[in-house]
C-alpha positions in Angstrom: 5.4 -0.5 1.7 7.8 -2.3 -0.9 8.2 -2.8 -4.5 10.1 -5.9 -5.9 10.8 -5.0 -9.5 12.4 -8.2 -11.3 14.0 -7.8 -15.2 13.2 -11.4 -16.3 13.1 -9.4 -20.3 16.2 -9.2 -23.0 13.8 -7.4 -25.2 15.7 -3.4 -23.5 18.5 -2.9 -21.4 16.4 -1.3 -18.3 18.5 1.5 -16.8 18.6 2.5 -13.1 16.0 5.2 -13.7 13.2 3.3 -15.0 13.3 1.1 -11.9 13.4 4.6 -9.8 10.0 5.2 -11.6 8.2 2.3 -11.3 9.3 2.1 -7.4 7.9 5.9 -6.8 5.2 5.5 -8.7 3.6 2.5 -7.2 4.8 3.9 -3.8 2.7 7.4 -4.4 -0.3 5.4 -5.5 -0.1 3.3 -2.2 0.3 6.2 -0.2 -3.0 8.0 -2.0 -5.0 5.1 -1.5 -3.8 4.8 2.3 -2.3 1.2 1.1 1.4 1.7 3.2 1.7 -1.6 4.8 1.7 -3.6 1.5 4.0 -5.1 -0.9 3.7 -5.0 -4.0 5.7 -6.7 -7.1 6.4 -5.9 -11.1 7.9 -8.4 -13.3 9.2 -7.2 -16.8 9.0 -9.7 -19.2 8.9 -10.4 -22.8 5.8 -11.1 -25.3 6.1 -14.2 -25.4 5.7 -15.0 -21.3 3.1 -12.2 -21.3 1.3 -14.5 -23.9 1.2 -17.1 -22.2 0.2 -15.9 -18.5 -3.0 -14.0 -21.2 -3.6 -17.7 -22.1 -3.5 -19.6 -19.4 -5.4 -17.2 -16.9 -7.5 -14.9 -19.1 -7.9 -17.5 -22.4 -6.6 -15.4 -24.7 -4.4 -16.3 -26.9 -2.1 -13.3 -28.0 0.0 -10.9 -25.7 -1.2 -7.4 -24.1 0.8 -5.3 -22.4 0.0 -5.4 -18.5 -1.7 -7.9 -16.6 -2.2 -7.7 -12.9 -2.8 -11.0 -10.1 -4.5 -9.6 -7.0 -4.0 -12.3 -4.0 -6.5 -11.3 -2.6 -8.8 -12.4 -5.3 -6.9 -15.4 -6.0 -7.3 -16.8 -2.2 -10.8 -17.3 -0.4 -10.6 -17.1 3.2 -9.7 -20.4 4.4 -6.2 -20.0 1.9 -4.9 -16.9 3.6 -1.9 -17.0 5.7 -1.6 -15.5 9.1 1.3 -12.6 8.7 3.7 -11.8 11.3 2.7 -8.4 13.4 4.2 -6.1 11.1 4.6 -7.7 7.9 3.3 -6.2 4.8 0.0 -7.5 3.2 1.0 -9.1 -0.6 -1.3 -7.1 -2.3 0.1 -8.8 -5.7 1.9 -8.9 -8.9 2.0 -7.0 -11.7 3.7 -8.3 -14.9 4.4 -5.7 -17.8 5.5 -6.6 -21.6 8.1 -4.3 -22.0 8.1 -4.9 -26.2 4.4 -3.9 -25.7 5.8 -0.8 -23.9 8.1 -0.1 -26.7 5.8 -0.9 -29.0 2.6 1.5 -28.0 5.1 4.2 -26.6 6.1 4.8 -30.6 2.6 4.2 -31.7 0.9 6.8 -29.2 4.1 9.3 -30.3 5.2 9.2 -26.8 8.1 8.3 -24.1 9.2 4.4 -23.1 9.1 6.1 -19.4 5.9 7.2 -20.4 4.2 4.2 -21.1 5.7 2.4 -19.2 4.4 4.4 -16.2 1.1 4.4 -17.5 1.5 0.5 -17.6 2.7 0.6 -13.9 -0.3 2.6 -12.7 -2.7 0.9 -14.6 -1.4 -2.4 -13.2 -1.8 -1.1 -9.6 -5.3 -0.2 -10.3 -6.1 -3.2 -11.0 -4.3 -4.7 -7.8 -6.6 -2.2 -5.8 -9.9 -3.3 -7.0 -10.7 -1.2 -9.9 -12.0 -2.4 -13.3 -12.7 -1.2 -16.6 -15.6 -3.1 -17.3 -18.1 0.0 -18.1 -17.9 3.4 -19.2 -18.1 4.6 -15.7 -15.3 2.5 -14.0 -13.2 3.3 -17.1 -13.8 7.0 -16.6 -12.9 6.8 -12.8 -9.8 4.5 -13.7 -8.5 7.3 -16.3 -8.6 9.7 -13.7 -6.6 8.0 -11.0 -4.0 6.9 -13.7 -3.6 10.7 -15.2 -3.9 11.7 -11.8 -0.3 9.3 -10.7 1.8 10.2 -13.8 1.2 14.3 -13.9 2.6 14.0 -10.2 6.0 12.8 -12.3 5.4 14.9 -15.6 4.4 12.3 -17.7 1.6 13.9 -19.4 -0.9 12.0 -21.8 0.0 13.5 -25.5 -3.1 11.4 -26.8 -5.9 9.9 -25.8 -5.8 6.0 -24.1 -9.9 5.6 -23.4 -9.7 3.0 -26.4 -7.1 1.3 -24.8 -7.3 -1.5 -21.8 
């Protein structure tokens, strides 16, 4: 499996450790969900590029903080391209607002690495086919998202169920 992480944000210096995270992180959750032979990508970007991926492909018209492109669901069969034997499947990209990350780590009293994680997981989620659309998908998302940072002792200090 593979993670392409690419820093197209001025908003924070990103150290060498944050990119360490999100790799093993989205690694473990393609290894518990038996995903090895993908690739996977996460672009950090600013508020305003967030914004305007929200508006173009959701029609909102304001920032969030993580917003996933599965190409899977973004091809229909006649679109997909053969792979070479042994070639990872692009499972997708993942693009996270790191000033959102700064800005809900301080609001939900917690770590930048925190949220970020949490951002990362959630992201991934996404990618795999899971939704928050009702109580119960949200429920099962929480799970598998708690379930990926307490494997890196990242904890939830609050609750997120309110959150996207």
């Amino acid at each position: 499996m593979a993670v392409t992480i690419n820093d197209l944000q001025a908003v924070r210096e990103m150290q060498t450790e944050h990119f360490t995270l999100l790799e093993e992180l989205l690694q473990q959750g393609l290894q518990k969900f038996k995903r090895a032979a993908v690739e996977v990508s996460v672009i950090l970007v600013d508020n305003d590029y967030i914004h305007e991926l929200n508006l173009e492909y959701r029609g909102v018209d304001q920032p969030t903080d993580v917003l996933s492109f599965a190409l899977e669901e973004m091809e229909d069969e006649t679109q997909k391209a053969e792979l070479p034997d042994g070639a990872p499947e692009l499972l997708g990209d993942i693009y996270i607002s790191i000033q959102r990350t700064i800005e809900q780590a301080e609001s939900y009293g917690h770590s930048f690495e925190r949220e970020l994680a949490y951002l990362a997981a959630h992201g991934l989620l996404h990618l795999l086919g899971f939704d928050h659309q009702t109580p119960e998908e949200t429920h099962k998302m929480r799970e598998f998202e708690e379930q990926l940072l307490e494997d890196f002792g990242l904890t939830r200090l609050c609750k997120r169920d309110d959150q996207e």
